[in-house]
C-alpha atoms as an extended CHARMM CRD file, in Angstrom:
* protein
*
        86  EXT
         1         1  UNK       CA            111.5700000000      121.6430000000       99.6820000000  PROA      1               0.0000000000
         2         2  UNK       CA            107.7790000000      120.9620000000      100.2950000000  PROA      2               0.0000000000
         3         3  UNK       CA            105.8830000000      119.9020000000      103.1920000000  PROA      3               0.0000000000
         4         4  UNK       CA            103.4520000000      117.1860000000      102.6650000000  PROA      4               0.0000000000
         5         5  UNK       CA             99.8980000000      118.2170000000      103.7990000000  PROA      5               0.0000000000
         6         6  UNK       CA             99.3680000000      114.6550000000      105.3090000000  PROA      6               0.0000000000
         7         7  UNK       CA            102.2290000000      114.1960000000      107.4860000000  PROA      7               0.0000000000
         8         8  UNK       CA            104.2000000000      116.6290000000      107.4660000000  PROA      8               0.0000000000
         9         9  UNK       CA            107.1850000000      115.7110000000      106.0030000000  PROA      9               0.0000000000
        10        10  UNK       CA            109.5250000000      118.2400000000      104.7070000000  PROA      10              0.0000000000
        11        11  UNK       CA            110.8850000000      116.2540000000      101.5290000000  PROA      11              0.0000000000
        12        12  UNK       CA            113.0390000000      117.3620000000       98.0740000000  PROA      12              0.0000000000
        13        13  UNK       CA            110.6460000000      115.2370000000       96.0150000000  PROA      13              0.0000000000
        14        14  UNK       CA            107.2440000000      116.3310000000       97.5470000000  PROA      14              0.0000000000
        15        15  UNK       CA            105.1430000000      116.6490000000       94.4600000000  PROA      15              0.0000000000
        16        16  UNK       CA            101.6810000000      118.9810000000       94.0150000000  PROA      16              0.0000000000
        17        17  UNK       CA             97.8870000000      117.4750000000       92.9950000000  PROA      17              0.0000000000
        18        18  UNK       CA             95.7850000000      119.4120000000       90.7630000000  PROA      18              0.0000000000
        19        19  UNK       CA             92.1220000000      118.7470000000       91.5460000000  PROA      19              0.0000000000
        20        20  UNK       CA             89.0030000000      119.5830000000       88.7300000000  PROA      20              0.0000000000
        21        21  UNK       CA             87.7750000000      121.7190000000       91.3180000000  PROA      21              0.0000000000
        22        22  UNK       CA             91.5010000000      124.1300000000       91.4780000000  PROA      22              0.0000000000
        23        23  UNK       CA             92.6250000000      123.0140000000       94.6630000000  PROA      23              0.0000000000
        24        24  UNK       CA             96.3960000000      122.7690000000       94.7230000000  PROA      24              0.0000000000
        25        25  UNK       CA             97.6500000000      119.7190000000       97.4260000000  PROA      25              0.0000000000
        26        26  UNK       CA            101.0770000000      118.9550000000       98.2280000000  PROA      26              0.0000000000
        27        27  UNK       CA            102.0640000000      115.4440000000       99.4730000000  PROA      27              0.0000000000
        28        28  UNK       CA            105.8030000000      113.2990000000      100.1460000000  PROA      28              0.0000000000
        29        29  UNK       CA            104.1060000000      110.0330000000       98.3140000000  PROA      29              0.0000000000
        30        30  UNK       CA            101.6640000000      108.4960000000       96.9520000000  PROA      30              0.0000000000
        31        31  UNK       CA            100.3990000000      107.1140000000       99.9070000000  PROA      31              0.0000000000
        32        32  UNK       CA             99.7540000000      109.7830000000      101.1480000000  PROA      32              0.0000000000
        33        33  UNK       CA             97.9340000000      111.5460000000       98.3930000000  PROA      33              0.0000000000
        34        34  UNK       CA             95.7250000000      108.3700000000       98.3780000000  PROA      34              0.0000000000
        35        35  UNK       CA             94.6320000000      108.6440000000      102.0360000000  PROA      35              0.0000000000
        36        36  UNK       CA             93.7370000000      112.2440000000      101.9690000000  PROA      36              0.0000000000
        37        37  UNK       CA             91.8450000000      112.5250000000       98.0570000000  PROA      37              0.0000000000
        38        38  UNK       CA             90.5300000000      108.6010000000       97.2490000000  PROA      38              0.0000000000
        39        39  UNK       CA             87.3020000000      108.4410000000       97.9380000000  PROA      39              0.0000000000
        40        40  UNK       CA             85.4440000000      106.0700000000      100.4080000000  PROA      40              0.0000000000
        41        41  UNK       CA             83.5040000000      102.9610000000       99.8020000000  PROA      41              0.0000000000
        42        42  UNK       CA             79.9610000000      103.9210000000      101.0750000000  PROA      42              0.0000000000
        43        43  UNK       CA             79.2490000000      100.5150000000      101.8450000000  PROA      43              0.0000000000
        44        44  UNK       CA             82.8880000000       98.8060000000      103.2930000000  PROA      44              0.0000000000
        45        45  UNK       CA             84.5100000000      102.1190000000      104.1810000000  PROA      45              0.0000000000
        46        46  UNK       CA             87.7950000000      101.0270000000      102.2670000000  PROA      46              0.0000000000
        47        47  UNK       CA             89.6080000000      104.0070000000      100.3300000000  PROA      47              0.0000000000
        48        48  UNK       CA             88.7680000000      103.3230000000       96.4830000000  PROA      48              0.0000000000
        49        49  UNK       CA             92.3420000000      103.0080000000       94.9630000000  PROA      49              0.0000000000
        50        50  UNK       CA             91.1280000000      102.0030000000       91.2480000000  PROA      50              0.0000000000
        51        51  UNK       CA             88.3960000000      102.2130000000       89.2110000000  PROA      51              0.0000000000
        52        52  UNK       CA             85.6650000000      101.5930000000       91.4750000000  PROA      52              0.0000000000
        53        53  UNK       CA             81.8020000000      102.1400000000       90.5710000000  PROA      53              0.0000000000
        54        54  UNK       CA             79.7600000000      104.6690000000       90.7310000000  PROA      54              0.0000000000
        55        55  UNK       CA             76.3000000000      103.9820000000       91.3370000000  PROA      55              0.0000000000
        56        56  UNK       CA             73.3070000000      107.1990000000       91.8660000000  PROA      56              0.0000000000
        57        57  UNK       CA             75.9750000000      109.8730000000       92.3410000000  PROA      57              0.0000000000
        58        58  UNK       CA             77.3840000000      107.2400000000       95.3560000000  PROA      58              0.0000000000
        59        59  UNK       CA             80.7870000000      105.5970000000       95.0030000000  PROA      59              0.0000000000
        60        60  UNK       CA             81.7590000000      102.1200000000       95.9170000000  PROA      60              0.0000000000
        61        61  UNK       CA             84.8110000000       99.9480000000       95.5730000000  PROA      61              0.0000000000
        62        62  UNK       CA             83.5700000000       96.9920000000       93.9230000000  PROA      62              0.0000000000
        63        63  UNK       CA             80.2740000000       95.6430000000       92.1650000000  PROA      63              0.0000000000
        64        64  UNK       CA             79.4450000000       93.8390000000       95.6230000000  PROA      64              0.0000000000
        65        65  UNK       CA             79.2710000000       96.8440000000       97.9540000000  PROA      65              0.0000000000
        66        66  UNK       CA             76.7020000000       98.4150000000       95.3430000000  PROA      66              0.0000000000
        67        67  UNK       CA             74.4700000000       95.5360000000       95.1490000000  PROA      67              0.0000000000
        68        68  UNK       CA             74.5460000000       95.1770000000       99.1690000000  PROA      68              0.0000000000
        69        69  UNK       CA             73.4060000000       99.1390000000       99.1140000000  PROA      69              0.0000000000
        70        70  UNK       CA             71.6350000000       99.7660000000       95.8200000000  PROA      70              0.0000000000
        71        71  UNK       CA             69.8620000000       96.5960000000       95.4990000000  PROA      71              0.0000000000
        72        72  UNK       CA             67.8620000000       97.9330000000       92.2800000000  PROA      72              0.0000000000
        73        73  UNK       CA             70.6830000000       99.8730000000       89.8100000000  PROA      73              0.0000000000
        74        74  UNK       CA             73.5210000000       97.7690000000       91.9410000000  PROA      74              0.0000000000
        75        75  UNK       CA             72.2270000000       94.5140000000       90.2510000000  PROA      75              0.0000000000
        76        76  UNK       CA             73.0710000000       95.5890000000       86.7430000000  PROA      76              0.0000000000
        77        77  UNK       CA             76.8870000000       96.4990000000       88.0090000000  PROA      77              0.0000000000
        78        78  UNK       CA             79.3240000000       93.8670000000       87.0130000000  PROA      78              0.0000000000
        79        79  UNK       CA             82.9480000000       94.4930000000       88.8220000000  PROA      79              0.0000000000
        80        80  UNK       CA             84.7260000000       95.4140000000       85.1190000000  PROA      80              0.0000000000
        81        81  UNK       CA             85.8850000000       98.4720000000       83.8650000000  PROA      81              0.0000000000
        82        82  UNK       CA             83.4160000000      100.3250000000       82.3370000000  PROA      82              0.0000000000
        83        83  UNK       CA             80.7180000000       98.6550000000       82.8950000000  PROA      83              0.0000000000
        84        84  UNK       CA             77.5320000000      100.7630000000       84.2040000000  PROA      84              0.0000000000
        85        85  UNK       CA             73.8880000000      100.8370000000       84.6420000000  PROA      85              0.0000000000
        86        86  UNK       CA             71.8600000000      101.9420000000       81.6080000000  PROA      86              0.0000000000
């Protein structure tokens, strides 16, 4: 058995996360691998569980939280998958 990282739960189906960068997490469910690696809305705060938009090297849940912060390249983001300033 594992121990999840996030709550310690000892459980038989705990599962391990990879990361690009070679970190190795362990985690009970996927709620808690979400609250501990999604990354966080710089405008709402949320926890980005999708595809999100990335806008200047800053990350944002939805087409509307990058136009509230980066008024210039937000306005070209549209809130559909790949979809991206030029």
């Amino acid at each position: 058995m594992a121990t999840c990282e996030v709550c310690g739960n000892d459980y038989w189906l705990a599962f391990e996360v990879r990361t690009v960068s070679g970190d190795v997490h362990t985690f009970d469910s996927f709620e808690c691998a979400a609250h501990k690696l999604a990354p966080i809305c710089e405008h709402c705060q949320v926890k980005i569980i999708g595809h999100g938009v990335e806008v200047s090297g800053r990350f944002f849940c939805c087409g509307h939280c990058a136009r509230a912060v980066e008024a210039e390249q937000g306005a070209e983001i549209r809130d559909t998958v790949g979809a991206r300033p030029a």
